[in-house]
C-alpha positions in Angstrom: 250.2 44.7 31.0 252.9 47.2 30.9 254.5 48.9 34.2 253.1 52.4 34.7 255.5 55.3 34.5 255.3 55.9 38.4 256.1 51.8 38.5 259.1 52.2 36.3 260.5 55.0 38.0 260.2 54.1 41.5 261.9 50.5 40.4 264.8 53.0 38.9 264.8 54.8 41.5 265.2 51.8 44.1 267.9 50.4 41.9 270.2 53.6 41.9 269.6 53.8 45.6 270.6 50.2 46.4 273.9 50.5 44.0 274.4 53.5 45.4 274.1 52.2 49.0 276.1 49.2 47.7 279.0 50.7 46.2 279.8 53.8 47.9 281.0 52.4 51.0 283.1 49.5 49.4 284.7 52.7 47.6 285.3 54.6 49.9 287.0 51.8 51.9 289.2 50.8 48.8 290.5 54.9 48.6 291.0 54.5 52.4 293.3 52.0 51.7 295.1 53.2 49.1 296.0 56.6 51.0 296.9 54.8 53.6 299.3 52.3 52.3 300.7 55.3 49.9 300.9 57.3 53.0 303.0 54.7 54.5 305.6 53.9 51.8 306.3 58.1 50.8 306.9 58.8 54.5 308.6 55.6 55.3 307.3 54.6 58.6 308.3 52.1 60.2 306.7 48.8 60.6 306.8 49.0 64.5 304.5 52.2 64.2 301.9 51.6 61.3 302.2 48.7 58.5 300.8 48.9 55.6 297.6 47.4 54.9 299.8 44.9 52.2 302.1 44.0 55.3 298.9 43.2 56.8 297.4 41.2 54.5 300.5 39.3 53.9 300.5 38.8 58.0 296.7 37.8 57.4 297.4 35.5 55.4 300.8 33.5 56.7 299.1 33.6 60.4 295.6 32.5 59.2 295.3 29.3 60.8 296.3 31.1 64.3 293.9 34.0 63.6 291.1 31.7 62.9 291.8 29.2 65.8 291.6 32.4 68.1 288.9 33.8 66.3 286.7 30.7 67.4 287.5 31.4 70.8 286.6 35.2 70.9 283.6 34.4 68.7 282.2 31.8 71.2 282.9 33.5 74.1 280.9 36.6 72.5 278.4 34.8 71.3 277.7 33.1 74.3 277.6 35.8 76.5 275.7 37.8 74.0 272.8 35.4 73.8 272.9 34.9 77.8 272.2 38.4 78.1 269.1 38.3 75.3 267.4 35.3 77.2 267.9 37.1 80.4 267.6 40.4 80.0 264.7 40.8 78.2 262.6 38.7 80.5 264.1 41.6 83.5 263.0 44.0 81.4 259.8 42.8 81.6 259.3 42.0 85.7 260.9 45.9 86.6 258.6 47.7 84.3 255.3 45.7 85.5 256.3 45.5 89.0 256.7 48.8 91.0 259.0 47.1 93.5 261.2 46.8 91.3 261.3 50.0 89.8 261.9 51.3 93.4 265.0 48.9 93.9 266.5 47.0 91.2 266.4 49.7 88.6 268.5 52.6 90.3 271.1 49.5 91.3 270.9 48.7 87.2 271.1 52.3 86.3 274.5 52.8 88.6 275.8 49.2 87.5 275.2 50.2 84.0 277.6 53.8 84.4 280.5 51.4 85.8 283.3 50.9 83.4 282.5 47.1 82.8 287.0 47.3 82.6 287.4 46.6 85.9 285.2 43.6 86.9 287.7 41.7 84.7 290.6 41.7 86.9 288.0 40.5 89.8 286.3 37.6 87.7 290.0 36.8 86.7 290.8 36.5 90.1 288.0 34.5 91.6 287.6 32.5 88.5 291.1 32.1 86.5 291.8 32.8 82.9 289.3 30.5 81.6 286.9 30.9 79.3 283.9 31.4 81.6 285.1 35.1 83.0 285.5 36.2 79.4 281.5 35.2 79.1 280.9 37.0 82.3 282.5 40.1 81.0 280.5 39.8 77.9 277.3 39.6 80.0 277.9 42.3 81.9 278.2 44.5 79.0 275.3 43.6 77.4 273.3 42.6 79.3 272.4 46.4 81.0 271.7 48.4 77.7 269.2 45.4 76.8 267.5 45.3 79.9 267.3 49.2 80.8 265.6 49.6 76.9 263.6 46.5 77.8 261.9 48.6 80.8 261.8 51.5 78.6 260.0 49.5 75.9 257.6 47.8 78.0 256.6 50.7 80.0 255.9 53.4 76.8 252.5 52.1 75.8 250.2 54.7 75.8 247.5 54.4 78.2 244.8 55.7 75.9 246.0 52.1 73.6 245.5 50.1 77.0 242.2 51.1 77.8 241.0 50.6 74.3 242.7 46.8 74.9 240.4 46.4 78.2 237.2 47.5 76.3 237.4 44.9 73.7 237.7 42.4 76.4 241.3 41.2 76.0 242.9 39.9 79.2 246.7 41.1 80.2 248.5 38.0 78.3 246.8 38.7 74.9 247.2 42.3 75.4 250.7 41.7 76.2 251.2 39.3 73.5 249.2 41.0 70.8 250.0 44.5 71.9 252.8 45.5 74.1 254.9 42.7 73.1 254.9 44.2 69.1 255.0 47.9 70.0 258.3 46.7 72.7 260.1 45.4 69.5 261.5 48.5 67.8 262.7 50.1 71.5 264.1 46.6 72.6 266.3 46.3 69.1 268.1 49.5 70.0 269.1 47.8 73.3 270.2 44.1 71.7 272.3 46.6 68.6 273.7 48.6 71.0 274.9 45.1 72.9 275.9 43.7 69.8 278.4 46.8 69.4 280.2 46.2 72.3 279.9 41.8 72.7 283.5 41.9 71.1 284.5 44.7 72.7 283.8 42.8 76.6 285.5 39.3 74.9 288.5 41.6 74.0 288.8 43.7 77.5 288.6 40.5 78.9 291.0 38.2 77.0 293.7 41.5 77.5 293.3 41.1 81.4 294.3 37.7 81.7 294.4 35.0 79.0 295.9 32.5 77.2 294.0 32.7 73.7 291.7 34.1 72.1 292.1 37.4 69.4 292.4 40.1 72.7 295.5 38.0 73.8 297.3 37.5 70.2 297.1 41.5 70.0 299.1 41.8 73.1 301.1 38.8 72.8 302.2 40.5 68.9 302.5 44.1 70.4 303.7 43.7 74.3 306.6 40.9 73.3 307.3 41.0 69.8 306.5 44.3 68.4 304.4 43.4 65.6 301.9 45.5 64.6 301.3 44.2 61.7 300.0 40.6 63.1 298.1 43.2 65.9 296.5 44.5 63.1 295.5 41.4 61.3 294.1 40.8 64.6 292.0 44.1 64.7 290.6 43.3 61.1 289.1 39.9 62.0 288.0 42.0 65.4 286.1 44.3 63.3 284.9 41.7 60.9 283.6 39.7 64.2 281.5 42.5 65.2 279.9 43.5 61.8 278.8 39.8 61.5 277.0 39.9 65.3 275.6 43.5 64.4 274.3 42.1 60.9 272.8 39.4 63.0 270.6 41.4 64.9 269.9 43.9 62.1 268.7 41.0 60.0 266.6 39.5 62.7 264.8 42.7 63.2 263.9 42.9 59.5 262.0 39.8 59.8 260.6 40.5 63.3 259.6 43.8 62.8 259.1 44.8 58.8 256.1 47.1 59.0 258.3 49.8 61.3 259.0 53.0 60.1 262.8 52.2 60.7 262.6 49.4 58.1 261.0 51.5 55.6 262.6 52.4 52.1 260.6 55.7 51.0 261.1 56.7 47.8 262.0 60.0 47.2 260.5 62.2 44.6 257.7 59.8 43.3 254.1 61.2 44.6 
């Protein structure tokens, strides 16, 4: 049975739209690129100020097995901390929106926490707990944890009463409600917390690692910049940074995909086809 002309036109449609969704960045990161490196060579900057991006690939490349050994250790001490603050912080979200106590205490004390620069409990974990690798994970929790908890309690205190009532009249006791109901609706509200986390995981590992370390990709950018003067091994550094990141945010953008497919956010409409 042939595809009907409304068929045939949305699959065109979602074709040009994924190409186009595709392609467009990759380009316009290739032109960036190229201006840049041109920009570079016809104004003859030095290397001390900006490199090129093919003095930092060739610095990519000869350092690789240093960038990758620190890599591991910024990516574990991000993912660790980053994963602390899931298991812990949603569960908190949970207890100070059901419990008024709570609300009362804890939550103004998370609010203020959360409007600290997280900056300058590195120096202190540093100093009560060295320049190991556990500090760097208590950086990273502090970071994320806040914005997943504070969205947690926003999540899980936004269903509409009219929708709990209606649960209570059909007989379904607080865990099914909760598990059936709030739990589902919480989802969408609760992945704007974990993304916003996931943003800023590397950035606590790096803040961290610049305070006081001795590995890790935050201490080979200040090792190349503060001693030697190479920016374009810091900027190696920054690439596999940013690379870092997009893979944790991808993470949690894929997980919410599967976890939460019928939301309006995960949604491709189709423009133009009625």
């Amino acid at each position: 049975m042939a595809d009907s002309p409304v068929s045939r036109a949305s699959t065109e449609i979602g074709n040009h739209k994924w190409v186009a969704e595709t392609f467009t960045p990759l380009l316009f990161g290739v032109a960036c690129f190229v201006l840049w490196e041109a920009a570079v060579r016809l104004l003859h900057v030095p290397l001390y100020l900006m490199p090129a991006p093919s003095a930092i690939f060739t610095q990519f490349v000869l350092k690789a097995s240093v960038i990758w050994q620190y890599t591991l250790v910024t990516s574990s001490e991000t993912l660790i901390g980053f994963v602390i603050s899931i298991v812990f912080g949603i569960p908190m979200g949970v207890l100070v929106a059901f419990s008024p106590l709570l609300r009362r205490t804890f939550y103004p004390l998370a609010v203020t926490l959360e409007m600290v620069p997280k900056i300058v409990f590195a120096p202190v974990f540093i100093s009560w707990w060295g320049v190991g690798f556990m500090p760097k994970i208590y950086v990273v929790v502090l970071v994320c944890f806040f914005p997943i908890m504070l969205n947690g309690i926003l999540a899980f205190s936004s269903l509409s009463v009219e929708l709990g009532r209606f649960c209570r009249s059909t007989g379904a006791g607080p865990l099914r409600t909760f598990f059936k109901v709030r739990l589902p609706a919480a989802l969408p509200q609760l992945f704007v917390g974990i993304k916003g986390a996931a943003v800023n995981a590397t950035v606590g590992a790096t803040v961290a690692e610049w305070m006081g370390s001795d590995a890790g990709l935050g201490f080979y950018i200040q090792t190349a910049i503060g001693r030697d003067y190479r920016m374009d091994i810091a900027f190696a550094n920054i690439f596999m940074l940013a690379a870092l990141g997009l893979l944790v945010f991808w993470m949690v953008v894929l997980a919410e995909r599967l976890l939460i497919p019928w939301h309006v956010s995960q949604r491709a409409p189709v423009q133009g086809v009625g």
